[in-house]
C-alpha positions in Angstrom: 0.0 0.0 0.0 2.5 2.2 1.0 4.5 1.6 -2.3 1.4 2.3 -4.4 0.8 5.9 -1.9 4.5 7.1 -2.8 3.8 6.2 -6.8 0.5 8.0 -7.1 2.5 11.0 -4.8 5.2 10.7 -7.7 2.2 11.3 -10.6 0.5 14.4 -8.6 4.0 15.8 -8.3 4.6 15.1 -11.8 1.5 16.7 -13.3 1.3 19.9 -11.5 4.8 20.4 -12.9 3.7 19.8 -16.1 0.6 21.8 -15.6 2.9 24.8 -14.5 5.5 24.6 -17.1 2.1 24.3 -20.0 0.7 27.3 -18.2 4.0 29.8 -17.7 4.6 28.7 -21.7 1.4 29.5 -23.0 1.5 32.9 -21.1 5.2 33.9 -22.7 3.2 32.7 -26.0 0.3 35.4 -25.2 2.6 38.0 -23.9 5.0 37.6 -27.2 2.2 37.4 -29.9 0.1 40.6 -27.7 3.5 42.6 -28.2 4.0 41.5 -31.2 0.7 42.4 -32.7 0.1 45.9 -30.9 2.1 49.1 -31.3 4.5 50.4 -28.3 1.6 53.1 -27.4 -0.3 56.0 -29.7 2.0 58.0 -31.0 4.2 55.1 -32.1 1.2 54.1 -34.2 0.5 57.9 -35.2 3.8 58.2 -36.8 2.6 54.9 -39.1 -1.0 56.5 -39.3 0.9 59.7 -40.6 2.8 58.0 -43.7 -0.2 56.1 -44.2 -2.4 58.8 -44.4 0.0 60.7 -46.6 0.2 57.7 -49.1 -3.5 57.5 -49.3 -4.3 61.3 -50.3 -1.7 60.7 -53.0 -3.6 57.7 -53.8 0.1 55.9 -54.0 -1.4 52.5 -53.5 2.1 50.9 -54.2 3.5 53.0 -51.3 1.4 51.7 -48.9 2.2 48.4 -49.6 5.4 49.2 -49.5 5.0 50.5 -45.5 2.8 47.5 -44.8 4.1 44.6 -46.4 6.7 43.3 -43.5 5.2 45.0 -40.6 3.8 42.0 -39.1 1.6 44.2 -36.6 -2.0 44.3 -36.6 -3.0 47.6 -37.4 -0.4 47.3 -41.3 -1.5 44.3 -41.9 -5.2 45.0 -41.4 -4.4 48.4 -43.5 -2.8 46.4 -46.1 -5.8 44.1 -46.4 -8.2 47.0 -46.7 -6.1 48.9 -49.3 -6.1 45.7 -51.7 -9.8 45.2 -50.9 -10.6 48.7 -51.4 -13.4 48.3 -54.6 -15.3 46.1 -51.8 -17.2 49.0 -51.1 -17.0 51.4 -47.6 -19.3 49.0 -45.0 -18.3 45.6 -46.4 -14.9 46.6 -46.0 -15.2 47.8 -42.5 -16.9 44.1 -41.7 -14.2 42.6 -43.6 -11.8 44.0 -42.1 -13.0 43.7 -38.2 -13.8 39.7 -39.3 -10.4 39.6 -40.2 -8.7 41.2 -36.7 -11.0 39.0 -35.2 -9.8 35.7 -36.9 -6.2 36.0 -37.7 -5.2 38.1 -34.1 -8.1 37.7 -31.7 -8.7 34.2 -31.9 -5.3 32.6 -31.6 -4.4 34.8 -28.5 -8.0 33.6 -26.8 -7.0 30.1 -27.7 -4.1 30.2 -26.3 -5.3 32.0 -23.0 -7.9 29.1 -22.7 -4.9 26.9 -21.9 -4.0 29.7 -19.2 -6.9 29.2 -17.7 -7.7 25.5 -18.1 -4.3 25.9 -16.1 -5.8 28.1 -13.3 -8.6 26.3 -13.1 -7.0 22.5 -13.0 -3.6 22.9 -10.6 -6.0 23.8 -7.5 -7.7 20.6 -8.3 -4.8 18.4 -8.6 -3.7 20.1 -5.5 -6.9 19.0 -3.5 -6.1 15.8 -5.3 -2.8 15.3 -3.4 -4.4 16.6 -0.2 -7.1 14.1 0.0 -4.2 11.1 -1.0 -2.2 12.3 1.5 -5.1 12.3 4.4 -6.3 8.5 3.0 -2.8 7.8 3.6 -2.8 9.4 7.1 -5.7 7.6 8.1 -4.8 3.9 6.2 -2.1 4.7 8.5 -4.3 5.3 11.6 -6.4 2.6 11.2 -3.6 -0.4 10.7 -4.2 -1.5 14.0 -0.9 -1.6 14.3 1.8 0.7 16.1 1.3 4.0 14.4 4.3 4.8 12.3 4.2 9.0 13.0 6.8 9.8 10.5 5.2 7.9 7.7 2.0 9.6 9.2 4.0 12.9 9.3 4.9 12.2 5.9 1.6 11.9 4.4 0.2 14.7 5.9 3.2 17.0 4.6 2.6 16.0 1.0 -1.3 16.6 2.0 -0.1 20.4 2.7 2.5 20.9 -0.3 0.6 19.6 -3.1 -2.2 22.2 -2.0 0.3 24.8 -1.7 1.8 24.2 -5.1 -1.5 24.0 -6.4 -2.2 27.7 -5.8 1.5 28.6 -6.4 0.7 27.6 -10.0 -2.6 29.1 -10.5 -2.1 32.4 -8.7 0.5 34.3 -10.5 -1.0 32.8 -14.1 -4.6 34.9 -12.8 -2.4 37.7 -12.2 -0.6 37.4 -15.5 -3.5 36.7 -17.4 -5.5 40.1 -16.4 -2.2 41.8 -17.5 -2.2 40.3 -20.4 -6.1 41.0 -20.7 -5.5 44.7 -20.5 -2.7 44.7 -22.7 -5.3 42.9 -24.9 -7.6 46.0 -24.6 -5.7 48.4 -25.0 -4.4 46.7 -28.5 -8.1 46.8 -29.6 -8.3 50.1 -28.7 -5.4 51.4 -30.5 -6.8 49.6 -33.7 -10.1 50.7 -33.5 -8.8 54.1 -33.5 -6.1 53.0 -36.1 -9.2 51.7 -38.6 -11.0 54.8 -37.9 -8.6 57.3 -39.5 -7.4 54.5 -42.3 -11.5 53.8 -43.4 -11.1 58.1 -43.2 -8.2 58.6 -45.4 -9.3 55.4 -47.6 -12.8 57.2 -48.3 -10.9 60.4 -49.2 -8.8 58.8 -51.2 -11.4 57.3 -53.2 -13.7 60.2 -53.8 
């Protein structure tokens, strides 16, 4: 009994570090792709808005393709899709082009911050897991009819307490990581909105 105990401990031990490594990955994952798809802050993107918008009321298409192509940031590529787009027509393009921030950006960060939270919500779990097989121990222990064997008992109960420790060491900082990462999130949706605003702007003026 006591061989099987210390294998199951071995697997509870086993998971929640796999369960913290999967979580702190997937939130370097977010973080990167969130940085990598926003701009620094406003006036970083109103210094591309500018060029863009100055390539637009010359109408030099070729130019903005130019400033778009290799940018891998939201807000180009989204302006690079609505330039080639542009005969679409004003509100088909504006759907378009939110579908499209939606799909290619939006969605793979929120699937990847689903695995944050499966995370968050499963290491408590496994924690609570351990506690309860350390108590069943304590007690198989207890109830031997034997001598009581306090260090194995001390034993059993120690795990009981780590593994729910660990499990909340894991989960807490990933909820505190993943509301940073959420308001990072908003504020790169915010940036774009305004971003689309002046590029449907300059795209309608350039067009008239």
């Amino acid at each position: 009994m006591e061989t099987l105990f210390g294998i199951l401990n071995n697997c509870v031990y086993g998971v929640l570090a796999m369960l913290a490594l999967w979580g702190a990955y997937c939130v370097i994952l977010v973080w990167r792709r969130v940085g990598q798809t926003r701009f620094a802050d406003e006036e970083d993107q109103d210094e591309f808005l500018v060029e863009l918008e100055q390539a637009l009321e010359m109408k030099n298409y070729g130019a903005v393709t130019e400033l778009c192509e290799d940018d891998r940031r939201a807000m180009p590529q989204l302006a690079l899709y609505a330039v080639n787009n542009r005969n679409l027509g004003y509100d088909k393009l504006r759907r378009r082009v939110a579908e499209r921030f939606q799909q290619d950006v939006l969605s793979d960060i929120e699937h990847r911050l689903s695995w944050v939270g499966t995370v968050i919500k499963s290491a408590p779990m496994i924690g609570l897991l351990g506690t309860v097989m350390g108590m069943m121990g304590a007690f198989a222990n207890l109830s031997s009819g034997d001598k009581v064997d306090t260090v194995q008992m001390a034993s059993d109960i120690q795990f009981a307490l780590i593994t729910t420790a660990l499990g909340l060491a894991i989960a807490v900082p990933l909820v505190l990581s993943t509301a940073s990462i959420n308001i990072r999130i908003r504020k790169m949706e915010d940036l774009v909105g305004v971003g689309m605003s002046r590029l449907f702007e300059a795209l309608k003026f350039a067009q008239a």
